[in-house]
gemmi code that builds the backbone of each chain (N, CA, C; Angstrom):
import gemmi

chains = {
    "A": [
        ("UNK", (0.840, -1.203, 0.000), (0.000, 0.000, 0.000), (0.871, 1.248, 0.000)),
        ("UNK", (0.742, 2.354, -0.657), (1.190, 3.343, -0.908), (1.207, 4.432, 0.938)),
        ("UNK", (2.174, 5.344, 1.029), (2.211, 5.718, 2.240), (0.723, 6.500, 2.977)),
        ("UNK", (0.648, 7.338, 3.716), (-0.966, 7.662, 4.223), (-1.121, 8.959, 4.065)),
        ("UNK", (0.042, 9.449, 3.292), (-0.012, 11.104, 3.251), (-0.852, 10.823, 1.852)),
        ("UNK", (-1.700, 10.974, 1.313), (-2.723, 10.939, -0.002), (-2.606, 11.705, -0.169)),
        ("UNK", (-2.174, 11.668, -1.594), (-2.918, 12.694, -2.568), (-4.218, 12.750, -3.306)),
        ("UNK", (-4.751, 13.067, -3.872), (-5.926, 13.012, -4.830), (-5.095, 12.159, -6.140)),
        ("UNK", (-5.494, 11.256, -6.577), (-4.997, 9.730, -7.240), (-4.939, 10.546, -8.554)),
        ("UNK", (-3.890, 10.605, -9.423), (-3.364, 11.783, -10.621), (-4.301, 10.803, -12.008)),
        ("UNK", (-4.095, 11.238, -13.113), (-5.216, 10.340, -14.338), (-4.132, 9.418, -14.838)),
        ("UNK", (-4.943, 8.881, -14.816), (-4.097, 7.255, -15.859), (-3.450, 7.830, -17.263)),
        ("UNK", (-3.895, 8.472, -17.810), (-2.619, 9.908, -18.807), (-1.608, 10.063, -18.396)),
        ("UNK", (-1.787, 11.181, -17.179), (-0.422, 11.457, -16.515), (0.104, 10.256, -15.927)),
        ("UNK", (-0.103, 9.380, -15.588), (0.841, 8.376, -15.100), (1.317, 7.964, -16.093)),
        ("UNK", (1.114, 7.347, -17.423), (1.069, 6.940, -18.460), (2.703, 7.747, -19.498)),
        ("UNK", (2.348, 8.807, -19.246), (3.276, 9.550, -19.256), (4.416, 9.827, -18.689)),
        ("UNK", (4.136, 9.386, -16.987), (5.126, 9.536, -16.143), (6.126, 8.601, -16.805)),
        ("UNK", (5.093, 7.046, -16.910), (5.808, 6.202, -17.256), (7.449, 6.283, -18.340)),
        ("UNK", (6.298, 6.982, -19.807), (7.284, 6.795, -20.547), (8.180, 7.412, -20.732)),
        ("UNK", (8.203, 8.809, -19.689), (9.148, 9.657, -19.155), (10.216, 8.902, -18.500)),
        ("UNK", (9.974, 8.189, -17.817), (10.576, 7.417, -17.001), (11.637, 6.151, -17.811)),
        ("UNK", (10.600, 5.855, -18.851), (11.419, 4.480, -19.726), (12.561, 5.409, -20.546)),
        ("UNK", (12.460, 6.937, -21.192), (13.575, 7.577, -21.994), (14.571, 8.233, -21.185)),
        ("UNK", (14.108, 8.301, -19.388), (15.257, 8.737, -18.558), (16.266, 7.500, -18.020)),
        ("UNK", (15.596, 6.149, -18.183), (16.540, 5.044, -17.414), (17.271, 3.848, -18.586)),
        ("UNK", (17.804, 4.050, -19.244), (17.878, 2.916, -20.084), (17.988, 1.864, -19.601)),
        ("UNK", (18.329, 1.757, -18.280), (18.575, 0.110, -17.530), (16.893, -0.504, -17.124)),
        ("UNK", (15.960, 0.448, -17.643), (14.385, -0.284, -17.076), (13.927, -1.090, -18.198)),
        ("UNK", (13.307, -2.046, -17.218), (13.001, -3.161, -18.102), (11.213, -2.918, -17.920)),
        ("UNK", (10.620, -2.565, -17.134), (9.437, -2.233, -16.626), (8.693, -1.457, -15.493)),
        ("UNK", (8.078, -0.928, -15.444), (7.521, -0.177, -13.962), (6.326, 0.165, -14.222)),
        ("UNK", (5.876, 0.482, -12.756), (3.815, 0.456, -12.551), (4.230, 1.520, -11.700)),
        ("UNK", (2.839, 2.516, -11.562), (2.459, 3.430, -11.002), (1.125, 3.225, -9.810)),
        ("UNK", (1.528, 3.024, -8.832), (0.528, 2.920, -8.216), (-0.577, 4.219, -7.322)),
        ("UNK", (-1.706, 3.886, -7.343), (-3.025, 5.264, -7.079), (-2.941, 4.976, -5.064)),
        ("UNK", (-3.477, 5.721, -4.415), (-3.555, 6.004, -3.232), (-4.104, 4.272, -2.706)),
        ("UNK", (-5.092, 3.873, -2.950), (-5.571, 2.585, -2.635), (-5.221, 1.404, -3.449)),
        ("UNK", (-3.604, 1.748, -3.586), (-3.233, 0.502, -4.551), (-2.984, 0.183, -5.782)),
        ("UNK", (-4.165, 0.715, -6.818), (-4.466, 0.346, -7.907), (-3.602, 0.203, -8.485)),
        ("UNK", (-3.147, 0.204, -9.505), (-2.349, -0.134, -11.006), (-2.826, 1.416, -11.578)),
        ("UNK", (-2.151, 2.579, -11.524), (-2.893, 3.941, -12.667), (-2.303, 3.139, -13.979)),
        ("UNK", (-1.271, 2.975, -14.027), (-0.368, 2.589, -15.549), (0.347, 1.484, -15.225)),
        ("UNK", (0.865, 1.221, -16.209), (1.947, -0.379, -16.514), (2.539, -0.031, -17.310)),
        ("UNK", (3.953, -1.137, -17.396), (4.227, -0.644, -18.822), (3.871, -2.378, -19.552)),
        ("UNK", (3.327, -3.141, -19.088), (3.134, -4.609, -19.234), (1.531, -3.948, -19.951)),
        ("UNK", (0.847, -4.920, -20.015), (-0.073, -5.405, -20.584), (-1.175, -5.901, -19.236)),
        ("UNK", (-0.689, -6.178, -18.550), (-1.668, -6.480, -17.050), (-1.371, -5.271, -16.111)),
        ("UNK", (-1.847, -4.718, -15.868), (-1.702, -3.407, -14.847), (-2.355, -4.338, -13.962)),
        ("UNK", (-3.198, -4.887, -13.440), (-3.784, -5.873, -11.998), (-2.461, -6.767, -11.375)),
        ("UNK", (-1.927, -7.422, -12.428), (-0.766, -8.212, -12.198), (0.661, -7.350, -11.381)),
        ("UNK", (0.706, -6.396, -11.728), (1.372, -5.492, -11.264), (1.037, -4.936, -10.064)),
        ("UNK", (0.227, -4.312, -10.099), (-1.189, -4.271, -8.682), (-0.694, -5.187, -7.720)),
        ("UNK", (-1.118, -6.087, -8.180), (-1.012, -7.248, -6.860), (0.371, -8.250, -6.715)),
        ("UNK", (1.639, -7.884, -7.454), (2.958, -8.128, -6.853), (3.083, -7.072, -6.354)),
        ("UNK", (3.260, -5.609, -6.600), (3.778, -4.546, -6.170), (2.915, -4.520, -4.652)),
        ("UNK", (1.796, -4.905, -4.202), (1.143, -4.670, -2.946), (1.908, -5.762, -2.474)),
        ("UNK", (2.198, -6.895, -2.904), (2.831, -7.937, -1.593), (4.344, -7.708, -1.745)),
        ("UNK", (5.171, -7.127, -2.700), (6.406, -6.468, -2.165), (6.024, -5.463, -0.772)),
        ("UNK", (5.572, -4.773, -0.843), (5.389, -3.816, 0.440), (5.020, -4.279, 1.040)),
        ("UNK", (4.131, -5.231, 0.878), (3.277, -5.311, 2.069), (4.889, -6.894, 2.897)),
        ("UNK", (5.411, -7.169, 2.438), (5.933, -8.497, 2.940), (7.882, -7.210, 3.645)),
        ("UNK", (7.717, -5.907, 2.791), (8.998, -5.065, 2.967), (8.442, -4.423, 4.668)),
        ("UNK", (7.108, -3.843, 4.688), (6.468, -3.782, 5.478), (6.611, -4.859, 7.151)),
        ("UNK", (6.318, -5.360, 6.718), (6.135, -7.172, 7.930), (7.635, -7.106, 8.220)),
        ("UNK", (8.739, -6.898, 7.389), (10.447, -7.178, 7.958), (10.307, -6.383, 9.127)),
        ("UNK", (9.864, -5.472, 9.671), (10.222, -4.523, 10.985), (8.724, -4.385, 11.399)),
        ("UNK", (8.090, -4.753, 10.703), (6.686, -3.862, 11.197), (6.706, -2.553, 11.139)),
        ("UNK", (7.482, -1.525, 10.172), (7.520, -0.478, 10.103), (7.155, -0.290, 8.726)),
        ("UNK", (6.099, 0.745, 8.056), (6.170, 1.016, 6.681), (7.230, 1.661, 5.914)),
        ("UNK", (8.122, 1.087, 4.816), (9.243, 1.136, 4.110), (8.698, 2.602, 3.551)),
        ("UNK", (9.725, 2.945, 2.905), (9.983, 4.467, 2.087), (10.299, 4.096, 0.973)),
        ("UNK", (11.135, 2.824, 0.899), (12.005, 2.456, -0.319), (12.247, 0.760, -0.107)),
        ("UNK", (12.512, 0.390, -1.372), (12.960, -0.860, -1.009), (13.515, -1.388, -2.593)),
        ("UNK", (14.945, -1.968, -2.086), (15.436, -2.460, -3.215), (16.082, -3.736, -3.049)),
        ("UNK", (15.890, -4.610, -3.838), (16.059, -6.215, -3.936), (17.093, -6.207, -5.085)),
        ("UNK", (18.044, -6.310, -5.371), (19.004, -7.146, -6.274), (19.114, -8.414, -6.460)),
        ("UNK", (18.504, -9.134, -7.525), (18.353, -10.534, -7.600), (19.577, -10.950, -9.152)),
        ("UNK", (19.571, -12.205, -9.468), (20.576, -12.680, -10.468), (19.794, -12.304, -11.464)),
        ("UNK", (18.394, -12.297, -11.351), (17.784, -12.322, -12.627), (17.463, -10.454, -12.921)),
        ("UNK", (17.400, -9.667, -11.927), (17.838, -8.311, -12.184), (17.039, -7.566, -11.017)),
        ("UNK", (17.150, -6.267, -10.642), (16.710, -5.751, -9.601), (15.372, -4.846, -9.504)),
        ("UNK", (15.071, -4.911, -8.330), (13.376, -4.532, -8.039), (13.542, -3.124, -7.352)),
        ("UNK", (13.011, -2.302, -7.499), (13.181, -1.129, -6.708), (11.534, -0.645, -6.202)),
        ("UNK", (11.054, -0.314, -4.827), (9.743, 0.406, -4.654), (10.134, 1.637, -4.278)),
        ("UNK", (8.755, 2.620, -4.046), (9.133, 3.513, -3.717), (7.554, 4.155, -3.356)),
        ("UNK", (7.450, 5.098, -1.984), (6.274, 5.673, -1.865), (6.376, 7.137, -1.433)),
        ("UNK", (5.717, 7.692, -2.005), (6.104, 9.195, -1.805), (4.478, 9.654, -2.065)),
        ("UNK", (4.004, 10.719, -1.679), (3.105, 11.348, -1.052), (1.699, 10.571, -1.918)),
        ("UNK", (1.519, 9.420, -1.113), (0.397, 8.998, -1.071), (0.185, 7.637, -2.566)),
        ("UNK", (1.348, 7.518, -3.197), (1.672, 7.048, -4.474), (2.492, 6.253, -4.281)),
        ("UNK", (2.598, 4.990, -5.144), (3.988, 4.287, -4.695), (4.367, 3.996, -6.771)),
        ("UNK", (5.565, 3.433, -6.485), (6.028, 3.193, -7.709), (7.262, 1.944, -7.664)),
        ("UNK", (6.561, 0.980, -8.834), (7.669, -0.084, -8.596), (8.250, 0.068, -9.927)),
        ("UNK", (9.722, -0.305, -10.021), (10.389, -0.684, -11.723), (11.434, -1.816, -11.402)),
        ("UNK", (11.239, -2.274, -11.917), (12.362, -3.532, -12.609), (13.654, -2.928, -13.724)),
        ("UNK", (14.470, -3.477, -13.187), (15.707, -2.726, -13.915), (16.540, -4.124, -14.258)),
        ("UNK", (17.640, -3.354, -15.112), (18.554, -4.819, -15.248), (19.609, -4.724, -14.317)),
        ("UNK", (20.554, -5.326, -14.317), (21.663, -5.863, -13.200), (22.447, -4.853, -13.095)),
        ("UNK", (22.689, -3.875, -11.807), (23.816, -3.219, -12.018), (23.804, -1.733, -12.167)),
        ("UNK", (22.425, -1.550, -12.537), (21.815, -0.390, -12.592), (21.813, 0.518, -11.200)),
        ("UNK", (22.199, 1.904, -11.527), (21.883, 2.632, -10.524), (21.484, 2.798, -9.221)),
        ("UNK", (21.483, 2.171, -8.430), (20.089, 2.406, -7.560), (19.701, 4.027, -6.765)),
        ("UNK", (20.824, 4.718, -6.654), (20.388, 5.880, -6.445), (20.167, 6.858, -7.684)),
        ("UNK", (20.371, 6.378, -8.559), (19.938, 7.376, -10.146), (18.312, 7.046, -10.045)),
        ("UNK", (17.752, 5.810, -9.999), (16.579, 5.072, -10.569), (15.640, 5.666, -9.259)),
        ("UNK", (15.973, 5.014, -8.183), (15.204, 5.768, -7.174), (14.942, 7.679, -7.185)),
        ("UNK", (16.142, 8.397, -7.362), (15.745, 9.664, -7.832), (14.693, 10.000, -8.491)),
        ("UNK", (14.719, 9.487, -9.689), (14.003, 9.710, -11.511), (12.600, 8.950, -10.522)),
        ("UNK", (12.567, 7.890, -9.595), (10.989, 7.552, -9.479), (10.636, 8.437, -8.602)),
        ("UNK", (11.236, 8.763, -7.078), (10.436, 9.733, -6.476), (10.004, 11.141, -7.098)),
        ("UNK", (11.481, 11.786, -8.183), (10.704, 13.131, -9.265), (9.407, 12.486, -9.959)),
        ("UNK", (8.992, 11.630, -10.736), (8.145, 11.502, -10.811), (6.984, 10.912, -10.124)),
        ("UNK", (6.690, 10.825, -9.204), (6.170, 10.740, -7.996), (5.850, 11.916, -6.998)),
        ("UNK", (6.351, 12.883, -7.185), (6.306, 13.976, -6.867), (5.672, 15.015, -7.673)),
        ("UNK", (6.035, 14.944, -9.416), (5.337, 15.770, -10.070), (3.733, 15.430, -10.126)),
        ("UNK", (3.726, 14.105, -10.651), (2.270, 13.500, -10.649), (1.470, 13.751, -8.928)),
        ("UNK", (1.865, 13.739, -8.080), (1.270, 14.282, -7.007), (0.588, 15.800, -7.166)),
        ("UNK", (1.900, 16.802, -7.944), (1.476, 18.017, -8.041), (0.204, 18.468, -9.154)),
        ("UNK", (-0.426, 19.388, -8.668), (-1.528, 19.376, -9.470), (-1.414, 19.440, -11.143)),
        ("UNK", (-0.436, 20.065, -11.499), (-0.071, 20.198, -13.053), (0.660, 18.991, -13.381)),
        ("UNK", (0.687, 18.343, -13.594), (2.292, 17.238, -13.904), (2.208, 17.613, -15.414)),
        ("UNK", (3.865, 17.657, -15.428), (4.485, 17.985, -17.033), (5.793, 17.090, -16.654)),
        ("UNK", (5.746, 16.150, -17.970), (7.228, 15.162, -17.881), (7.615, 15.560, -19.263)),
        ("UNK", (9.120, 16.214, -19.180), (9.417, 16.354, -20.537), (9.286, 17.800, -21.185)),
        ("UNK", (8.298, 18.329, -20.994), (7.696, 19.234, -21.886), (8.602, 20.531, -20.980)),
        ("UNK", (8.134, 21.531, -21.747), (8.820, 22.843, -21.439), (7.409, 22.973, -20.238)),
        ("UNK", (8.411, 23.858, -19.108), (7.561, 24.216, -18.085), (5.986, 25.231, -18.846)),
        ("UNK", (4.869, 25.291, -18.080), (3.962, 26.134, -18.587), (4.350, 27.828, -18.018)),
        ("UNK", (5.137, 28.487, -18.426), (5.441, 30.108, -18.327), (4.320, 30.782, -17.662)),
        ("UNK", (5.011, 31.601, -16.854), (3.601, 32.348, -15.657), (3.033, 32.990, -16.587)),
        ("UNK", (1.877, 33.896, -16.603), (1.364, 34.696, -17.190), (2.437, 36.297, -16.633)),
        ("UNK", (3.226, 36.954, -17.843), (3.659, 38.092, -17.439), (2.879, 39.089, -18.260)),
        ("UNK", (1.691, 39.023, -18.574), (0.619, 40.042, -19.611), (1.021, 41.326, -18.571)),
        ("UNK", (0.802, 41.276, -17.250), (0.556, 42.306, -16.107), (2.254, 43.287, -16.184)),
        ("UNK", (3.517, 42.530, -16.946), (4.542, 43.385, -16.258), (4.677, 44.322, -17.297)),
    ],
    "B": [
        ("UNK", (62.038, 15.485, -19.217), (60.729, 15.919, -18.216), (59.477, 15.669, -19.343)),
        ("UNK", (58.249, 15.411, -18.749), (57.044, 14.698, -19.369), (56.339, 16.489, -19.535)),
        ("UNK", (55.752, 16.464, -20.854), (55.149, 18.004, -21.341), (53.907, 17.896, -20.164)),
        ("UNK", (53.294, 18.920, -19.692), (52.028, 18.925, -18.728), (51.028, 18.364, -19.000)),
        ("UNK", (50.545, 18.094, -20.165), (49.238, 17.225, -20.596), (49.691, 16.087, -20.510)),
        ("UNK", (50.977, 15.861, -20.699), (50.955, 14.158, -20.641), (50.539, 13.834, -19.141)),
        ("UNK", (51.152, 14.531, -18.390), (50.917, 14.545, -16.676), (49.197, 14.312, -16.469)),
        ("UNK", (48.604, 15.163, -17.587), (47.159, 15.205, -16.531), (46.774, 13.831, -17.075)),
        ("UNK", (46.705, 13.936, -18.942), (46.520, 12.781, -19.944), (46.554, 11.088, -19.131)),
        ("UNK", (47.509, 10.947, -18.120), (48.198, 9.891, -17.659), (47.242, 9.411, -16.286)),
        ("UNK", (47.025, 10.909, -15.681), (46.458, 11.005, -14.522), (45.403, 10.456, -14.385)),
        ("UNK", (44.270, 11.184, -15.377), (42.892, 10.682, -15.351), (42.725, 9.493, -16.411)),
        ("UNK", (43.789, 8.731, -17.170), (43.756, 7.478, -17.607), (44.085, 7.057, -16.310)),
        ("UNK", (44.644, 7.046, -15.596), (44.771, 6.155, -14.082), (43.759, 6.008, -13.447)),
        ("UNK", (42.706, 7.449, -13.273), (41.653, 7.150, -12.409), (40.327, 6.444, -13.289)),
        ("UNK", (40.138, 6.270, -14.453), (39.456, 5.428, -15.974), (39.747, 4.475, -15.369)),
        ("UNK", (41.023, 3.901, -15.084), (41.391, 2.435, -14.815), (41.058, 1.917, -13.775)),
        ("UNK", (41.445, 2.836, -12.820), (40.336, 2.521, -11.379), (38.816, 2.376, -11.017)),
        ("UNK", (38.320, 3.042, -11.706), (37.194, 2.766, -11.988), (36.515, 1.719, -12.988)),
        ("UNK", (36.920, 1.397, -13.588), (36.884, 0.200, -14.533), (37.157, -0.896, -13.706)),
        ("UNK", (38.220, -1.083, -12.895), (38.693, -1.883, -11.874), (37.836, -2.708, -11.163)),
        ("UNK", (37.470, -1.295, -10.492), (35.603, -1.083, -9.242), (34.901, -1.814, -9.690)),
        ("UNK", (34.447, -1.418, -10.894), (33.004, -1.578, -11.337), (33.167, -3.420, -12.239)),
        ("UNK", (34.434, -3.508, -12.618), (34.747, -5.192, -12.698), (34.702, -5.969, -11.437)),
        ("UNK", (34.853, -5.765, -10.116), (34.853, -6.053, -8.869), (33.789, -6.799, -8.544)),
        ("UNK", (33.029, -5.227, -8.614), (31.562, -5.306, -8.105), (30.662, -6.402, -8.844)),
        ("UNK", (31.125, -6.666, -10.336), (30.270, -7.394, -11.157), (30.249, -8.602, -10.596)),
        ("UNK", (31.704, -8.942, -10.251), (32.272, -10.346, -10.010), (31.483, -10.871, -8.274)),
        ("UNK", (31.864, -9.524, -7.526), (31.380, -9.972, -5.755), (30.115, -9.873, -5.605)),
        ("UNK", (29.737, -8.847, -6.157), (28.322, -8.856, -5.407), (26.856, -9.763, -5.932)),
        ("UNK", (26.797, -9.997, -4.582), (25.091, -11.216, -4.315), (24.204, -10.318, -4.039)),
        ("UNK", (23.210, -11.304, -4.556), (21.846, -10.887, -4.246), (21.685, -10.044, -2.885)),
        ("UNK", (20.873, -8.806, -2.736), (20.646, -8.324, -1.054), (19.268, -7.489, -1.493)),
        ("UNK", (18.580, -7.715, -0.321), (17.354, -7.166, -0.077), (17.576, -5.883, 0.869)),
        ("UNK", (17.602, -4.490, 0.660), (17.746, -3.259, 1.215), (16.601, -2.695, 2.004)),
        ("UNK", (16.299, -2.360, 2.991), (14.967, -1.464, 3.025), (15.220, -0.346, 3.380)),
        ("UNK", (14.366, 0.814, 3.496), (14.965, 2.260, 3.590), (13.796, 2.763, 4.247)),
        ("UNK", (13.988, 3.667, 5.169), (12.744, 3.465, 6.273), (12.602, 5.532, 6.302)),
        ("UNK", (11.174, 5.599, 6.289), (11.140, 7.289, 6.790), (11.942, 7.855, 7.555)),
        ("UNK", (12.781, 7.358, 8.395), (13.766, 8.013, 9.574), (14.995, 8.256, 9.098)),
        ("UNK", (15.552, 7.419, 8.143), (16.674, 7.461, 7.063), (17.540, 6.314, 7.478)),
        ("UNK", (16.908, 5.423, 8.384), (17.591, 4.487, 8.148), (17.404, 3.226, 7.436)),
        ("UNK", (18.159, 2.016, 7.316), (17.992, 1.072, 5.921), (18.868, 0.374, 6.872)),
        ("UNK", (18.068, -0.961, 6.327), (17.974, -2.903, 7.107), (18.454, -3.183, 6.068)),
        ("UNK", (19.537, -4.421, 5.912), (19.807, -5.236, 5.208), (18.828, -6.718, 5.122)),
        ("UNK", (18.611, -7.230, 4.474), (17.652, -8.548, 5.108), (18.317, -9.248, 3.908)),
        ("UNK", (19.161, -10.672, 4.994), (19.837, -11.752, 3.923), (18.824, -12.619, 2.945)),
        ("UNK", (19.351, -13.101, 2.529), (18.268, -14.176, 1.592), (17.509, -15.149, 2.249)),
        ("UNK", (18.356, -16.156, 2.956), (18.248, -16.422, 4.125), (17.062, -16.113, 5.024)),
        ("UNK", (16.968, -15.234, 5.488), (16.314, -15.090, 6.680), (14.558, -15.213, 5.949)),
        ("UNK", (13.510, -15.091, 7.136), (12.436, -15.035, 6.540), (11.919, -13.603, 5.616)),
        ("UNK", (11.966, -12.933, 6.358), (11.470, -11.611, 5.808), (12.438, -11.567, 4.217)),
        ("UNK", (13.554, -11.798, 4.420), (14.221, -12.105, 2.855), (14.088, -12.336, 1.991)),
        ("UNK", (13.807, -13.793, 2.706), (13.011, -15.303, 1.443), (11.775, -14.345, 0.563)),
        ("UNK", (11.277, -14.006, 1.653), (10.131, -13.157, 0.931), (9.736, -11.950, -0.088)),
        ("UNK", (11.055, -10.932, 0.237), (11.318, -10.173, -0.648), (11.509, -10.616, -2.012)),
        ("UNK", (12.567, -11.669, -1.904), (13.118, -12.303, -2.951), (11.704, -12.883, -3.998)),
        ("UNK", (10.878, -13.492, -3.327), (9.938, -14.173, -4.020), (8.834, -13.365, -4.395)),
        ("UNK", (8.356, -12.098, -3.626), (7.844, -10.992, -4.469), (8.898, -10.537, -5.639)),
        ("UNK", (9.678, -9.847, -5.002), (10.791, -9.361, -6.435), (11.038, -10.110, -7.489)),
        ("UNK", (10.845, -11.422, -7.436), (11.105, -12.594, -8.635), (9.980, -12.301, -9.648)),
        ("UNK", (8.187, -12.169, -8.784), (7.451, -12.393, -9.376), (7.338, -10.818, -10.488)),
        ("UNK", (7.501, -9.988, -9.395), (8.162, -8.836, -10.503), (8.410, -8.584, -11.623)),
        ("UNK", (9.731, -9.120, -11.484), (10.801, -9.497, -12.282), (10.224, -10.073, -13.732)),
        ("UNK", (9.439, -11.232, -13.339), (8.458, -12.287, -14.222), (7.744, -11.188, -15.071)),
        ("UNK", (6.834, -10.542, -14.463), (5.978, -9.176, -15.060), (6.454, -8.675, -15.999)),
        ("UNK", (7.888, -8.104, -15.397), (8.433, -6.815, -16.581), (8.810, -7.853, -17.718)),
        ("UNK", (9.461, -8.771, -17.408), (10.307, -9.579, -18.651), (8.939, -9.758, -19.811)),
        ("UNK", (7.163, -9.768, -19.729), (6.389, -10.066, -20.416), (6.450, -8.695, -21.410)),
        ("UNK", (6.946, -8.290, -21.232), (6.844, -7.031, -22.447), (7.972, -5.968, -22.299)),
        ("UNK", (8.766, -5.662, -23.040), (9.541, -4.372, -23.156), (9.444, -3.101, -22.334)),
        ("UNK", (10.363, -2.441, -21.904), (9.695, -0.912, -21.905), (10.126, -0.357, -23.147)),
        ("UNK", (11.055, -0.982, -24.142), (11.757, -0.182, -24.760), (10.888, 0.246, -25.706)),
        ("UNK", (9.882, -0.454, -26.041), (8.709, 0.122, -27.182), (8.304, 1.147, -26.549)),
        ("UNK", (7.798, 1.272, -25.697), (7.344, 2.756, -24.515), (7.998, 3.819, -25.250)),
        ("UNK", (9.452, 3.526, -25.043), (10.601, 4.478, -25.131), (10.736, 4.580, -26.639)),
        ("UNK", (10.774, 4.263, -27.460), (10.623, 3.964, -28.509), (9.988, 5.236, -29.753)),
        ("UNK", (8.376, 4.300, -28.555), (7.530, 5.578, -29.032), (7.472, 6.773, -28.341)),
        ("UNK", (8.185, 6.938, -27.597), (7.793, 8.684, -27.445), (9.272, 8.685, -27.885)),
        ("UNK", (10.127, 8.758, -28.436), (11.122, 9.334, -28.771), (10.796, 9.514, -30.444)),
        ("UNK", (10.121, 8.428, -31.410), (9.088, 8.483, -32.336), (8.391, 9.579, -32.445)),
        ("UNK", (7.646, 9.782, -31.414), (6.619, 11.415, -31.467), (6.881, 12.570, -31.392)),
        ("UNK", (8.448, 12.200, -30.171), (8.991, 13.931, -30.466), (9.208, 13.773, -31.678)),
        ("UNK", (10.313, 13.204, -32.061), (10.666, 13.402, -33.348), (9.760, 14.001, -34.709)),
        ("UNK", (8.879, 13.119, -34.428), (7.885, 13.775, -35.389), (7.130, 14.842, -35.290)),
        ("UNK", (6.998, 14.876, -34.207), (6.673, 16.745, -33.529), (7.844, 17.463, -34.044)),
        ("UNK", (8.687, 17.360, -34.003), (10.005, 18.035, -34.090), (9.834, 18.551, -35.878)),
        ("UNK", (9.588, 17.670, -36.413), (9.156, 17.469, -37.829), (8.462, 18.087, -38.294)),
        ("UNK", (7.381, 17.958, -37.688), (6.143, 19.120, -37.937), (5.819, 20.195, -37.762)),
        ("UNK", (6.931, 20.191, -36.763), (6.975, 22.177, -36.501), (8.132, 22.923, -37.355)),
        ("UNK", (8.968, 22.298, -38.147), (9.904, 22.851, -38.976), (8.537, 23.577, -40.302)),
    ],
}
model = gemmi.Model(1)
for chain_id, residues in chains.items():
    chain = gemmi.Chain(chain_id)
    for i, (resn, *xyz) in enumerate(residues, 1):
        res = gemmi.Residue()
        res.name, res.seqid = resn, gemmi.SeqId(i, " ")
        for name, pos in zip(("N", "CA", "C"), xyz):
            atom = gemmi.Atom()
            atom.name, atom.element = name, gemmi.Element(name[0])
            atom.pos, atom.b_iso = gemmi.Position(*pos), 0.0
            res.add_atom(atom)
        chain.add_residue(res)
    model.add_chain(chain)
structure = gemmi.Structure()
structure.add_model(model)
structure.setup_entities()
C-alpha cells in the first residue's frame, strides 16, 4: 500500500506519461507500474496493470512485515535483475531494472516523478507552462 | 621531463582504470541483497536467508516475471518516435 499522506490519485494519462518519461530517462528499465492512493495499477508498462497491482502490494506489504515499520524504499538485487519500490506522497512506484543499474539514479528519476504526478499540473518532458507576465 | 598534458593525460587514464577496476569487482562480488529504507533514514539489510528475505526475494522474482512479459523499450521507442515527429512538424 502506498504511504498515508494521499494525494488526490493523478489520471491514468499522466501516469502513463510519467511512465514513458521514465522508460527515456533510465535505459537500464526493463518495466515499472504506477501505483493510485488505494493501490491500484494507474499505468503499466506490461499489458496487465492488476498483475502489477497485486505483486507490487505484496512487495510492500511483505517489505512492510520485515520490521513492522512502513518502508519508504525498497530495493532487492536478484541474479535475474533488480526490483526497486518507492512511496512518496500517497503514491507508490515499482520498476524492474537490469543488473547493475543505478540504484540511487533510478530511485531519484521515481520519487521526481512521484512527486510531479502528485502536483496538481504534472508535465514530464515538456517545457515548463510560463507564468502569465501580460501584467509586467 | 614529461610536457604537462601528458601529466594530466596519464592522470585521469589512471583514475578510468580505477574505476573500470571497481566496477569489474563489483560485477564479479556482489550477491543478491534485499535493502529497506525506512522514513527516519535508516535502511535494514535482510539476507536471503532469513524469513522476511526469502520473501522479498519471491515478491521481487514475481516482478521481475511481469516486466520480462513485455519491453519498456517500445514505450521508449515511441515517445522518442513522437517527439521526433513533432520536431518534424513544426519545422
Amino acid at each position: 500500500m502506498p504511504d498515508a499522506a494521499a494525494a488526490p490519485a493523478p489520471s491514468g494519462e499522466s501516469a502513463e506519461a510519467a511512465l514513458a518519461f521514465l522508460a527515456e530517462m533510465s535505459p537500464d528499465l526493463r518495466g515499472a507500474a504506477v501505483l493510485g492512493p488505494d493501490g491500484e495499477a494507474l499505468a503499466a508498462t506490461s499489458g496487465e496493470p492488476e498483475r502489477w497491482a497485486e505483486d507490487a502490494a505484496t512487495l510492500l506489504a511483505c517489505a512492510d512485515a520485515a520490521e513492522g515499520v512502513p518502508v519508504e524504499q525498497a530495493h532487492i538485487a536478484t541474479e535475474q535483475g533488480e526490483v526497486f519500490a518507492i512511496r512518496n506522497q500517497g503514491l507508490a512506484a515499482v520498476a524492474v531494472t537490469e543488473r547493475f543499474a543505478l540504484a540511487s539514479l533510478i530511485l531519484f528519476d521515481l520519487r521526481s516523478v512521484l512527486r510531479e504526478l502528485a502536483s496538481a499540473t504534472p508535465n514530464f518532458g515538456g517545457p515548463r507552462a510560463t507564468e502569465d507576465r501580460s501584467s509586467d | 621531463m614529461q610536457k604537462p598534458h601528458r601529466i594530466l593525460l596519464d592522470r585521469v587514464s589512471a583514475y578510468a582504470d580505477e574505476a573500470a577496476a571497481f566496477m569489474r569487482r563489483r560485477r564479479v562480488a556482489r550477491r543478491p541483497f534485499a535493502r529497506l529504507y525506512y522514513p527516519s533514514g535508516r535502511s535494514a539489510d535482510h539476507a536471503q536467508d532469513s524469513a522476511a528475505g526469502a520473501e522479498l526475494f519471491v515478491a521481487a522474482g514475481r516482478l521481475i516475471e511481469v516486466a520480462s512479459e513485455r519491453g519498456v523499450r517500445e514505450r521508449s521507442d515511441r515517445a522518442k518516435r513522437d517527439r521526433s515527429s513533432g520536431k518534424q512538424g513544426a519545422r
